[in-house]
BALOBA-1460 file (C-alpha; in Angstrom, 3 decimals):
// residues 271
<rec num="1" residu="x" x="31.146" y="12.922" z="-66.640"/>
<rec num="2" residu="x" x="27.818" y="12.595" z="-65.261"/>
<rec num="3" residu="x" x="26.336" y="14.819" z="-62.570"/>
<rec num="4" residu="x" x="26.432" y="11.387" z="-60.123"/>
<rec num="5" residu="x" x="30.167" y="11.255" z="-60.863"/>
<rec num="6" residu="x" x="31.038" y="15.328" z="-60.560"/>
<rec num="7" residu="x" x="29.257" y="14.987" z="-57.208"/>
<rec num="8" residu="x" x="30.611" y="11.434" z="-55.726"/>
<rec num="9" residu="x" x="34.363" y="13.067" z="-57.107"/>
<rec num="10" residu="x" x="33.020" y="16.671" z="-55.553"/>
<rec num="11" residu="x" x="34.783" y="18.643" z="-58.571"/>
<rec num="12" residu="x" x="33.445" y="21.851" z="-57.600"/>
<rec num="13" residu="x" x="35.100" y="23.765" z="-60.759"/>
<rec num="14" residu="x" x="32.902" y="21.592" z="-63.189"/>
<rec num="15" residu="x" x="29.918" y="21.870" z="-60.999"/>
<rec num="16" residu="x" x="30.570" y="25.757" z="-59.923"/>
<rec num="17" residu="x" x="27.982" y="28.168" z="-60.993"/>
<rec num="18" residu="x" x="25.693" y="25.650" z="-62.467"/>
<rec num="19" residu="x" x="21.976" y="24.485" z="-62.216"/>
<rec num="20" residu="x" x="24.295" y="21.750" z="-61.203"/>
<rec num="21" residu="x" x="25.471" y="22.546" z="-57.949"/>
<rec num="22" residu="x" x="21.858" y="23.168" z="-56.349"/>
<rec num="23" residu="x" x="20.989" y="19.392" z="-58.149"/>
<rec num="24" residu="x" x="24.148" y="18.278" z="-56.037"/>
<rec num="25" residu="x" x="23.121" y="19.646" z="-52.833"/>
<rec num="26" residu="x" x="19.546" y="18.389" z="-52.972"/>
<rec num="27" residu="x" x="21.618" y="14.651" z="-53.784"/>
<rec num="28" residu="x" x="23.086" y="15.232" z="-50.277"/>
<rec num="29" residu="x" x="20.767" y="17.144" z="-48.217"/>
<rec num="30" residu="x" x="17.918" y="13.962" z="-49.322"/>
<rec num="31" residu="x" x="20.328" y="11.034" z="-47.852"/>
<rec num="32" residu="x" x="20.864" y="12.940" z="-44.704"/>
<rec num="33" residu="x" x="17.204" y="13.426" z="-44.047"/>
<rec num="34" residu="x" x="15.987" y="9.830" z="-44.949"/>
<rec num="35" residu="x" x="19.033" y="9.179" z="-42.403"/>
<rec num="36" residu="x" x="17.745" y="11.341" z="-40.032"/>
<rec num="37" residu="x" x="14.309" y="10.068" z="-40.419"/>
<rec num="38" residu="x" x="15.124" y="7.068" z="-40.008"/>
<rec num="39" residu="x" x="17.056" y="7.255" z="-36.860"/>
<rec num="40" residu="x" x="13.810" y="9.499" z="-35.474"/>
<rec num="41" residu="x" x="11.491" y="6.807" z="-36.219"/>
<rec num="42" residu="x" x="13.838" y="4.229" z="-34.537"/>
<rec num="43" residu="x" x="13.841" y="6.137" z="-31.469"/>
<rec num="44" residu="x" x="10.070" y="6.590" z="-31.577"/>
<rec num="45" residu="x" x="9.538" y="2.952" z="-31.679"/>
<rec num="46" residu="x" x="12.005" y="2.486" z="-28.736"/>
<rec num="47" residu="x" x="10.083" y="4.977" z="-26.646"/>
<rec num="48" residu="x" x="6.699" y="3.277" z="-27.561"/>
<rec num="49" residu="x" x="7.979" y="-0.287" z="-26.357"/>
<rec num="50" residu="x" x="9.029" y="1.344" z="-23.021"/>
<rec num="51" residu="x" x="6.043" y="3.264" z="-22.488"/>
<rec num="52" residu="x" x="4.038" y="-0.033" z="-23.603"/>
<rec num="53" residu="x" x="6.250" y="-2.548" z="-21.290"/>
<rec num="54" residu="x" x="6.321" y="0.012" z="-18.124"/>
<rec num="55" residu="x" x="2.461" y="0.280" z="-18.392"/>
<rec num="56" residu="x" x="2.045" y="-3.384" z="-18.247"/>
<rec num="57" residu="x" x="4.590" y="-3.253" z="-15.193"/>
<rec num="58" residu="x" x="2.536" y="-1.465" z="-13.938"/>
<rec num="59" residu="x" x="-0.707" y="-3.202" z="-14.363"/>
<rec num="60" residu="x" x="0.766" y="-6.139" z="-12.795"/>
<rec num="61" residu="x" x="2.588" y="-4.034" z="-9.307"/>
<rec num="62" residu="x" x="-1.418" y="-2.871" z="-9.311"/>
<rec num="63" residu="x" x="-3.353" y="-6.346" z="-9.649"/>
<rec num="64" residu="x" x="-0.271" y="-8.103" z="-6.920"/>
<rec num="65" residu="x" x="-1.161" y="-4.823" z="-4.231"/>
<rec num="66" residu="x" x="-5.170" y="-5.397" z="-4.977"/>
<rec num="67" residu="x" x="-4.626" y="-9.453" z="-4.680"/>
<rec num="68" residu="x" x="-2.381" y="-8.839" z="-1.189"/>
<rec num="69" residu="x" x="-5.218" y="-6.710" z="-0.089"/>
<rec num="70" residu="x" x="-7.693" y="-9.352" z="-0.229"/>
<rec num="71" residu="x" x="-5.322" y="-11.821" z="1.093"/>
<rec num="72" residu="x" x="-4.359" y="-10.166" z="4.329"/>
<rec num="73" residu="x" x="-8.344" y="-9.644" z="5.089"/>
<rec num="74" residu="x" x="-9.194" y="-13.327" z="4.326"/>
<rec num="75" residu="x" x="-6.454" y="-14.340" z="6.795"/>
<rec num="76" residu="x" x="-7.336" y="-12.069" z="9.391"/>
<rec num="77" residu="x" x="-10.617" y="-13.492" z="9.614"/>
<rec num="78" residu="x" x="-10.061" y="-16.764" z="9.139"/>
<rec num="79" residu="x" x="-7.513" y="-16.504" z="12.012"/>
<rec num="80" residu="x" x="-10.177" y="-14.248" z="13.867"/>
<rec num="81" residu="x" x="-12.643" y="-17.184" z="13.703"/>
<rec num="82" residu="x" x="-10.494" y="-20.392" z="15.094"/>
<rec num="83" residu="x" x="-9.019" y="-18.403" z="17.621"/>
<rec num="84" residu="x" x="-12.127" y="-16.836" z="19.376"/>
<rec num="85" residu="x" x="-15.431" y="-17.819" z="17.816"/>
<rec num="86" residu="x" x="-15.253" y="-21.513" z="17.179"/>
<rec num="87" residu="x" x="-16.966" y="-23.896" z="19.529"/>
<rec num="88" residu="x" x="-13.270" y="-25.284" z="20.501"/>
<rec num="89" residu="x" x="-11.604" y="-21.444" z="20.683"/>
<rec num="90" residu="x" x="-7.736" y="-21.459" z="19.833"/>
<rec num="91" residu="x" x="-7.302" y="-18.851" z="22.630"/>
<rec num="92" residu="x" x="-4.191" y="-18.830" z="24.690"/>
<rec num="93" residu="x" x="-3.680" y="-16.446" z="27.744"/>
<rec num="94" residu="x" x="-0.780" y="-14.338" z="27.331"/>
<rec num="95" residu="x" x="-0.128" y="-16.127" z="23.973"/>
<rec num="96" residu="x" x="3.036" y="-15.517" z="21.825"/>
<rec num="97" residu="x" x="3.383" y="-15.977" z="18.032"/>
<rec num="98" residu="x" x="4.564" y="-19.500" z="19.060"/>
<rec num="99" residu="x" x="1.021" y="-20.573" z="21.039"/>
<rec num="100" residu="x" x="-0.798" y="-19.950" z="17.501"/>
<rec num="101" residu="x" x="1.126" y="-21.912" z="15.397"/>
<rec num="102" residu="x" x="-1.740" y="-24.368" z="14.798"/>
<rec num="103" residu="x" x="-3.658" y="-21.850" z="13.538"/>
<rec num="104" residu="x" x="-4.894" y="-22.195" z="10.079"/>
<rec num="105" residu="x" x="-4.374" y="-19.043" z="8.357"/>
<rec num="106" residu="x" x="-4.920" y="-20.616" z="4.860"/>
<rec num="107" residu="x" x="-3.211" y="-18.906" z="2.454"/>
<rec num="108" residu="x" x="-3.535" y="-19.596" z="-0.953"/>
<rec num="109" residu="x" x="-0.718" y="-20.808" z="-3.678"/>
<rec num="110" residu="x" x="2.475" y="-18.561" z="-3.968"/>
<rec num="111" residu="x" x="1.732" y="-16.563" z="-0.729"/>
<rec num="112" residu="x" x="3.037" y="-17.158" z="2.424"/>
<rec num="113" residu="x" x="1.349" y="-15.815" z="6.436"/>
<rec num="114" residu="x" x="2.761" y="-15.970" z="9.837"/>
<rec num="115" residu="x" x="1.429" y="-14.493" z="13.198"/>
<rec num="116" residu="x" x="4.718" y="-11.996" z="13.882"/>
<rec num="117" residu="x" x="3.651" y="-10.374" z="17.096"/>
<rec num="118" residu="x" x="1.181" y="-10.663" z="20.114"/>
<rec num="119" residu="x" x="0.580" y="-7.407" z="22.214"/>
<rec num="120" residu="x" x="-1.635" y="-7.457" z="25.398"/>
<rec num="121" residu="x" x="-3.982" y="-4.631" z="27.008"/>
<rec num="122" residu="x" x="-2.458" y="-3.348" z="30.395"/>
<rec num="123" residu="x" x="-5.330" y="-1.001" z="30.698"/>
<rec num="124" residu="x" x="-4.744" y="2.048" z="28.739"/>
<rec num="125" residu="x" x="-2.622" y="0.554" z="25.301"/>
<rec num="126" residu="x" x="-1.559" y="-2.660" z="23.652"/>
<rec num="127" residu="x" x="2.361" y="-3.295" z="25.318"/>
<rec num="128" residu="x" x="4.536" y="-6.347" z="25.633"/>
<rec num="129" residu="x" x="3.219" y="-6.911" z="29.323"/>
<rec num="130" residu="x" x="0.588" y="-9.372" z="29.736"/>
<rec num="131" residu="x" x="-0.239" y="-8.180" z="33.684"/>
<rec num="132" residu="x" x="-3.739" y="-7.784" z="33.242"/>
<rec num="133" residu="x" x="-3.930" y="-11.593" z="33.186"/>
<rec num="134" residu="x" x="-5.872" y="-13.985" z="31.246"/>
<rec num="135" residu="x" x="-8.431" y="-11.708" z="30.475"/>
<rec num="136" residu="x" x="-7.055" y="-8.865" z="28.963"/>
<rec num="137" residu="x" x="-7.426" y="-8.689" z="25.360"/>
<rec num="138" residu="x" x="-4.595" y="-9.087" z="22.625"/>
<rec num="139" residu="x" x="-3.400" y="-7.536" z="19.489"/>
<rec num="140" residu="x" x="-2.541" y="-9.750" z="17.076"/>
<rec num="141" residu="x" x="-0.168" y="-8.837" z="14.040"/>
<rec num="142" residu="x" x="-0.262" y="-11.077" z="10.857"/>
<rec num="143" residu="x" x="2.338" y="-10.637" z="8.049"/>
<rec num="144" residu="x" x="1.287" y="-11.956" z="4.245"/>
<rec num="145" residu="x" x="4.098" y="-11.835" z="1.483"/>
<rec num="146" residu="x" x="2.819" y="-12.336" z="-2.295"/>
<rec num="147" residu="x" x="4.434" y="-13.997" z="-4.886"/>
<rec num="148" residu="x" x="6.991" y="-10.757" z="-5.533"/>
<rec num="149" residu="x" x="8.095" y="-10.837" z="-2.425"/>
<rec num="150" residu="x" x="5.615" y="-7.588" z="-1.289"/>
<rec num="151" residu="x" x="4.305" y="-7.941" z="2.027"/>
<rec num="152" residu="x" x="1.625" y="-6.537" z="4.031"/>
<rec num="153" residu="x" x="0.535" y="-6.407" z="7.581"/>
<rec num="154" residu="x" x="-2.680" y="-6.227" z="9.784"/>
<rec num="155" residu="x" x="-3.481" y="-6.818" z="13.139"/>
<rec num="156" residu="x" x="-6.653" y="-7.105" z="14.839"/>
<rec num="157" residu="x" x="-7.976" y="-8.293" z="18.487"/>
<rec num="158" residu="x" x="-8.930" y="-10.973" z="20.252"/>
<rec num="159" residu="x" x="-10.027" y="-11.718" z="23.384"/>
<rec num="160" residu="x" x="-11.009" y="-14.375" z="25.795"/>
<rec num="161" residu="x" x="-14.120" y="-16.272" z="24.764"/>
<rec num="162" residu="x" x="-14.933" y="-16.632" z="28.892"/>
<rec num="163" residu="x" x="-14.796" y="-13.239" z="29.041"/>
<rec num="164" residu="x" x="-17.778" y="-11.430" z="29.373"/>
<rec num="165" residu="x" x="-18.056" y="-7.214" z="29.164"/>
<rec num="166" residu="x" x="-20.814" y="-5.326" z="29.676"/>
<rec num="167" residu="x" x="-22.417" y="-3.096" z="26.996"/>
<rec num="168" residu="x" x="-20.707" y="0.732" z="27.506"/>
<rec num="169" residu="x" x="-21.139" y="3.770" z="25.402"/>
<rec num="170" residu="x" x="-17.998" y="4.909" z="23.769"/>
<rec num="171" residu="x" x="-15.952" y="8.007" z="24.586"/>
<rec num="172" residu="x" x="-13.304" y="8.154" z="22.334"/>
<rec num="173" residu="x" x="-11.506" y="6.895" z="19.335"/>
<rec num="174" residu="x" x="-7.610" y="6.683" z="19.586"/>
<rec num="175" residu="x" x="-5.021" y="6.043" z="16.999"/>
<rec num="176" residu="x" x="-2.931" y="2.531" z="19.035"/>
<rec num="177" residu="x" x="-0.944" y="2.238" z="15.715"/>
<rec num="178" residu="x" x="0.207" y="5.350" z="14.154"/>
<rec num="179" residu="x" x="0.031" y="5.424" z="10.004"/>
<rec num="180" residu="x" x="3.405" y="6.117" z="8.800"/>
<rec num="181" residu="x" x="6.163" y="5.947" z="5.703"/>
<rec num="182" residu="x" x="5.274" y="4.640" z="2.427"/>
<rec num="183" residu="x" x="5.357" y="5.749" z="-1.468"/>
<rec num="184" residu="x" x="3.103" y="7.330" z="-3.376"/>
<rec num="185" residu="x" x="0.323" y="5.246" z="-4.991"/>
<rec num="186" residu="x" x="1.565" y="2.149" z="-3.141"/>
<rec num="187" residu="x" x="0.233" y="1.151" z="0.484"/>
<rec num="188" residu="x" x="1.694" y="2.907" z="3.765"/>
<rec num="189" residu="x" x="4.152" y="0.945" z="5.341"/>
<rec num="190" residu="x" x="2.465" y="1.073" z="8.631"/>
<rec num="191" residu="x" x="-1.127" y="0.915" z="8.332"/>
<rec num="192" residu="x" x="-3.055" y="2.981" z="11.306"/>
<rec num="193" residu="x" x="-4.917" y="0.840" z="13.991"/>
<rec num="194" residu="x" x="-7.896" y="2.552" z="15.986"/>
<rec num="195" residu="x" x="-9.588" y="1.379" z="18.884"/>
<rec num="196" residu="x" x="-12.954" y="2.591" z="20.273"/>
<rec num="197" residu="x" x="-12.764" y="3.270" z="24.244"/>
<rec num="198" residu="x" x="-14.881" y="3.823" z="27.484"/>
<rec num="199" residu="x" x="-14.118" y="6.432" z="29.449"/>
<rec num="200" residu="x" x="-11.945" y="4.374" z="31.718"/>
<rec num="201" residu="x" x="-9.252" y="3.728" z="28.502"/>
<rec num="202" residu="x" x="-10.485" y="0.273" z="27.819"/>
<rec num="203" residu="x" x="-11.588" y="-0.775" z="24.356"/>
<rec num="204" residu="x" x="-15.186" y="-1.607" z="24.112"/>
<rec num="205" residu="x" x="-15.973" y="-5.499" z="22.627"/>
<rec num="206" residu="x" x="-19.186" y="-4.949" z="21.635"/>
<rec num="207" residu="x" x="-18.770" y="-2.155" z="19.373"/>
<rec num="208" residu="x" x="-19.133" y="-2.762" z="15.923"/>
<rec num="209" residu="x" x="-18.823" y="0.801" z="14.702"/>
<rec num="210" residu="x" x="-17.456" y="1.827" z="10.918"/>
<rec num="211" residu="x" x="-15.064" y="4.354" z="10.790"/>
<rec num="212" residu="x" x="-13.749" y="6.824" z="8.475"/>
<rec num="213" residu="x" x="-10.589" y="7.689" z="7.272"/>
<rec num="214" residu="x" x="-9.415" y="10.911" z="5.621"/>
<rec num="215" residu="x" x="-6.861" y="12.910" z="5.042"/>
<rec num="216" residu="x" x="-6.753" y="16.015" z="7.293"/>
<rec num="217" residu="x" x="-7.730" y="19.555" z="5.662"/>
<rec num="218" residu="x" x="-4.541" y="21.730" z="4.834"/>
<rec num="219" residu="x" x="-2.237" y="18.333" z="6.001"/>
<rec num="220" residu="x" x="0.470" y="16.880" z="3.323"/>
<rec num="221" residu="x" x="-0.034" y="18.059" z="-0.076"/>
<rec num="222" residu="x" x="-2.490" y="19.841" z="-1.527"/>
<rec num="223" residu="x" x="-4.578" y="17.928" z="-3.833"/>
<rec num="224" residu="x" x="-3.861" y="14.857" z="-2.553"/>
<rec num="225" residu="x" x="-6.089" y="12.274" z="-1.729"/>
<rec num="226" residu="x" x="-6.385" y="8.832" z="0.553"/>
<rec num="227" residu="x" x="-7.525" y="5.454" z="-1.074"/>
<rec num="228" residu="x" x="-7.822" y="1.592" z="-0.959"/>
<rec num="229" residu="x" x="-8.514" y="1.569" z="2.830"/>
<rec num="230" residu="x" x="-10.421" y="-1.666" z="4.208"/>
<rec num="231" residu="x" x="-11.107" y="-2.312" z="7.723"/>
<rec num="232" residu="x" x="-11.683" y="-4.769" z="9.853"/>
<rec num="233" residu="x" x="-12.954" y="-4.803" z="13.599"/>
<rec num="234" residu="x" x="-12.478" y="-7.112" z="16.035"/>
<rec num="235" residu="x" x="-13.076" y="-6.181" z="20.068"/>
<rec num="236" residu="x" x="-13.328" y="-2.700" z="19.339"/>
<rec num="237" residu="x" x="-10.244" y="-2.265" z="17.922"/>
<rec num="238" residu="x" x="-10.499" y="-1.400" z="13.847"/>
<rec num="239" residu="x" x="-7.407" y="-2.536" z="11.960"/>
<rec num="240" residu="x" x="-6.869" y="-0.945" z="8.096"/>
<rec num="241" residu="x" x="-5.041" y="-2.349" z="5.499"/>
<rec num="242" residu="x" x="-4.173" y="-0.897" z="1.838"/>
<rec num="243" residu="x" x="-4.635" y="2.963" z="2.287"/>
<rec num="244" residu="x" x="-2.489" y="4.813" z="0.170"/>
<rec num="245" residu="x" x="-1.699" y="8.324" z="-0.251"/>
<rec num="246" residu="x" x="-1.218" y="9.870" z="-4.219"/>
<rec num="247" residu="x" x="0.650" y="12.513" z="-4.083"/>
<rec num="248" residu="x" x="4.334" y="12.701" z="-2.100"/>
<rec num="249" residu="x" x="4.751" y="15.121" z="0.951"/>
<rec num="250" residu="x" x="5.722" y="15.845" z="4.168"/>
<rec num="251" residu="x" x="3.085" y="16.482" z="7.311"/>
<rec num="252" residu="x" x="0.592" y="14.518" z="6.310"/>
<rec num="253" residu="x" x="-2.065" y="13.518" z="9.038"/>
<rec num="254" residu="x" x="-5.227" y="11.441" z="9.138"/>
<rec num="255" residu="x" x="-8.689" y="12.157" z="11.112"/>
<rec num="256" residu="x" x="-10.754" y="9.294" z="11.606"/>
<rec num="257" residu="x" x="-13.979" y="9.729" z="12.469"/>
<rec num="258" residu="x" x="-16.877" y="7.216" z="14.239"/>
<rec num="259" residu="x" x="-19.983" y="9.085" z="14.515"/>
<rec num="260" residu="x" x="-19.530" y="11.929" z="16.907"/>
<rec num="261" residu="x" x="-16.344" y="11.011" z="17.982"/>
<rec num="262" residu="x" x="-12.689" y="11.967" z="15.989"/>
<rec num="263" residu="x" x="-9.441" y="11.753" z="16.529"/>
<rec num="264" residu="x" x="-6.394" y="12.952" z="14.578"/>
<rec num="265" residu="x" x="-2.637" y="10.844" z="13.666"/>
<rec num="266" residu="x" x="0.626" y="12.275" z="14.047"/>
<rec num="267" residu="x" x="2.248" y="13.601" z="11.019"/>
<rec num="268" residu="x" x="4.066" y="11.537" z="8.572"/>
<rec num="269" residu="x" x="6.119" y="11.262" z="5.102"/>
<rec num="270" residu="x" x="5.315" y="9.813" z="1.839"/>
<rec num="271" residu="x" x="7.989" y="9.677" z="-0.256"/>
């Protein structure tokens, strides 16, 4: 009987105390490791093609955000321009989303913008009143979806092209939208809105101020860092779009900062 045979019939009393027995057991032990190998380098390859397909996931999620980004800004202005600064304004007193509809907002192939809210100044903040007549100065909130069905927001002021302010110094920097919500990485579901006052409350049109942005020192998590913010200013009021936060946590706040003047958000989450 060969040793093949002894082994495949396992006739331990032929193979017992022989050089055999250890020739036997290196037979086995060999097919379980190239088993075992095998089934390790199967599972290697498995975790490569994840890791490779989640990175170009990824990639994409990152080039759609950056693309929305640049999107939402090109609207805003373009709707900025027809409905203040054209020679034929689009301005309408005490508008609603409805009284811009011919507004062009232009967006390009596989994205989709609508005007979803008009806010008027009462004197102090942006509300749903429009009591300060057809003067007063309105927020206007644009929504842009991309071709994943992501969506950002922006809104930015107007105000009546007959309407004529005088040059004031500014006295403070407020936060009229409050950043909030959001996940790590990714934009913050409510991007913060800033205006630039007098000292009577009232945002200043002239000003064409740049502000900053940052995370406040020993707010959220440690470590963490803002980025991605773009601003745009229209009437003195300084709308961001794409700041995100890194790092998750609880109590985050933002100071903004225009020259002299700061001002600091209430706290927030990002998940």
């Amino acid at each position: 009987m060969t040793l093949i045979e002894k082994c495949e019939s396992q006739v331990p009393t032929e193979i017992a105390n022989s050089q055999d027995f250890e020739r036997c057991s290196e037979t086995g032990d060999t097919l379980i490791e190239v088993l075992a190998t095998l089934v390790i380098a199967s599972l290697c390859v498995v975790a490569f093609l994840t890791a490779f397909s989640t990175s170009i996931a990824a990639s994409a999620e990152h080039r759609t955000i950056v693309s929305l980004d640049t999107v939402v800004r090109t609207v805003s202005e373009r709707a900025i321009s027809q409905i203040q600064q054209q020679a034929n304004p689009m301005f309408v007193p005490c508008a609603t989303p409805a009284s811009y509809s011919g507004v062009n907002l232009g967006a390009p192939n596989g994205y989709s913008a609508s005007i979803t809210s008009v806010r008027y100044w009462n004197g102090s903040s942006f509300g749903s009143s429009c009591s300060a007549g057809s003067a007063a100065p309105q927020l206007i909130s644009i929504t842009v979806t991309g071709p994943l069905g992501t969506s950002s927001s922006i809104s930015f002021a107007v105000d009546d092209p007959k309407y004529s302010a005088s040059a004031v110094a500014a006295s403070q920097i407020v936060f009229t939208t409050e950043p909030s919500g959001g996940t790590n990485g990714t934009p913050l579901t409510t991007q913060p809105v800033i205006t630039v006052e007098d000292s009577n409350g009232s945002p200043i049109p002239t000003d064409t101020s740049t502000v900053s942005l940052v995370i406040t020192p020993g707010s959220g998590t440690s470590g963490a860092s803002l980025g991605g913010c773009s601003q745009l200013e229209s009437q003195g009021v300084i709308s961001f779009s794409g700041c995100a936060i890194d790092q998750s946590g609880s109590g985050y706040t933002l100071t903004a900062t225009d020259g002299p003047l700061s001002t600091v958000s209430a706290p927030f989450t990002v998940g």
